[in-house]
C-alpha positions in Angstrom: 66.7 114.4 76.9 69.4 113.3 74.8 72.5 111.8 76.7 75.9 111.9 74.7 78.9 109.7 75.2 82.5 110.0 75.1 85.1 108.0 75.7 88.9 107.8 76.0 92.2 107.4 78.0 92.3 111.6 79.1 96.1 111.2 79.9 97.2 114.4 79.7 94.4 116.6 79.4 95.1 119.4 76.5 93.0 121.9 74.1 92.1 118.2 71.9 90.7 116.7 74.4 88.5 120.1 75.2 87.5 120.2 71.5 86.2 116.7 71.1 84.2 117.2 74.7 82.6 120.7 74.0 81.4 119.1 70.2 80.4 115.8 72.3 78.4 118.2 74.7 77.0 120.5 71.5 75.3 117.3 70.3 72.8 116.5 73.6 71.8 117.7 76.9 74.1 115.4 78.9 77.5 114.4 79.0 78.8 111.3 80.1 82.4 110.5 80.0 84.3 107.1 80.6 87.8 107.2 81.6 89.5 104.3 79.7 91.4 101.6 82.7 94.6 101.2 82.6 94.6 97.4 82.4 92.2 97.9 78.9 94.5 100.0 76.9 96.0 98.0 74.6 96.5 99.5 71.4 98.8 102.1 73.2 101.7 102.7 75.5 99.8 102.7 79.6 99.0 105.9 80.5 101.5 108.4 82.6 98.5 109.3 85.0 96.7 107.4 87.0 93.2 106.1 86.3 91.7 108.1 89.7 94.0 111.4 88.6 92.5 111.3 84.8 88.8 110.5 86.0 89.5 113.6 88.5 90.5 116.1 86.0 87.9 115.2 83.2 84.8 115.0 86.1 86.3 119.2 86.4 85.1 119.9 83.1 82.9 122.3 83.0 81.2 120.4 79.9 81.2 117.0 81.9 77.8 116.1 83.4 79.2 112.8 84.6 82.6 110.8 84.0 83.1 107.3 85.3 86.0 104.6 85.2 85.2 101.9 82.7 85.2 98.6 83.6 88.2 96.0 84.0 86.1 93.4 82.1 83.5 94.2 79.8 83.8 97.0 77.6 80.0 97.5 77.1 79.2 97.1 80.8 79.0 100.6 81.7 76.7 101.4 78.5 73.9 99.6 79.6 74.0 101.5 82.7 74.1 105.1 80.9 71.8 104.1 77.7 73.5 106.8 75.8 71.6 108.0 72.4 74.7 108.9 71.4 78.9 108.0 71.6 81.2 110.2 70.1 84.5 108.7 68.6 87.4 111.2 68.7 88.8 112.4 65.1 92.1 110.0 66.1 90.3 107.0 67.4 90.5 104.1 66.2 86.7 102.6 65.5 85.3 102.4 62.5 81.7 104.0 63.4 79.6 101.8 61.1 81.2 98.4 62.8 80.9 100.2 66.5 77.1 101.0 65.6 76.4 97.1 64.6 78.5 95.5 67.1 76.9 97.6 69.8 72.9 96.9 68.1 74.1 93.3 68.3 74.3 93.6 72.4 71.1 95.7 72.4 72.7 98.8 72.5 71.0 101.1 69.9 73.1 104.6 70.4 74.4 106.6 66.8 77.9 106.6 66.8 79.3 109.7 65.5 82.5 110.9 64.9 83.6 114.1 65.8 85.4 115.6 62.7 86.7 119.0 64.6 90.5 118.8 65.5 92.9 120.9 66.8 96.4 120.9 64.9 98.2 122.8 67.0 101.8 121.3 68.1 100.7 120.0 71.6 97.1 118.9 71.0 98.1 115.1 71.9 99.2 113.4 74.5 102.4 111.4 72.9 103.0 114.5 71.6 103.7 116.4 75.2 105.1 113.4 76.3 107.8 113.3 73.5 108.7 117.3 74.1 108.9 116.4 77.5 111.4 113.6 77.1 113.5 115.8 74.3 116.8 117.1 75.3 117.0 120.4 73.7 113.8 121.4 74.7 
């Protein structure tokens, strides 16, 4: 059984976010999801949703086998729980799959890292993006 992993913030859910989990689920027999914490995002503005609303919504996925909270201190602590074979990266994420794969063999997790190269370019396929057509005035 091969167990897949993906992982992100799942703000606002849209058809990206579908994408990148129906290629995740494609490449294995489960699907594991973490839902990024609020306190750990911090190469981006803090999520409009709440942590509990966002891990809701993604554990509704048809495609989602499991989806848990990551942790508030250790990034890696939830992988040695799931020993996934393999974590997806988003095509927008910001990990460079080669350095992800050693750091991760360097704390004795041996999972592929791939990055999932499908993307939707359709207008409203982010989440900054709703945002900022939500927040324009002539909209």
């Amino acid at each position: 059984m091969v167990r897949v992993l993906a992982t992100g913030t799942f703000d606002i859910l849209h058809p990206g976010h579908l994408l990148y989990l129906s290629e995740s689920k494609a490449l294995g027999d489960e699907l594991y999801v973490i839902v990024a914490r609020e306190s750990m995002i911090k190469h981006k503005p803090k999520p409009v949703i709440p942590e509990e609303q966002r891990l809701a919504m993604v554990r509704a996925l048809r495609m989602v086998d499991r989806a848990i909270l990551g942790s508030e201190h250790d990034m890696l602590g939830p992988l040695y729980e799931i020993e996934p074979d393999i974590i997806t990266l988003g095509k927008n994420q910001l990990f460079n799959e080669k350095e992800l794969e050693n750091q991760l063999r360097a704390h004795g997790i041996r999972a592929k890292v791939v990055r999932i190269q499908s993307f939707d370019p359709c207008e409203l396929c982010s989440s900054s993006a709703i945002i900022r057509r939500l927040l324009r005035p002539d909209r």
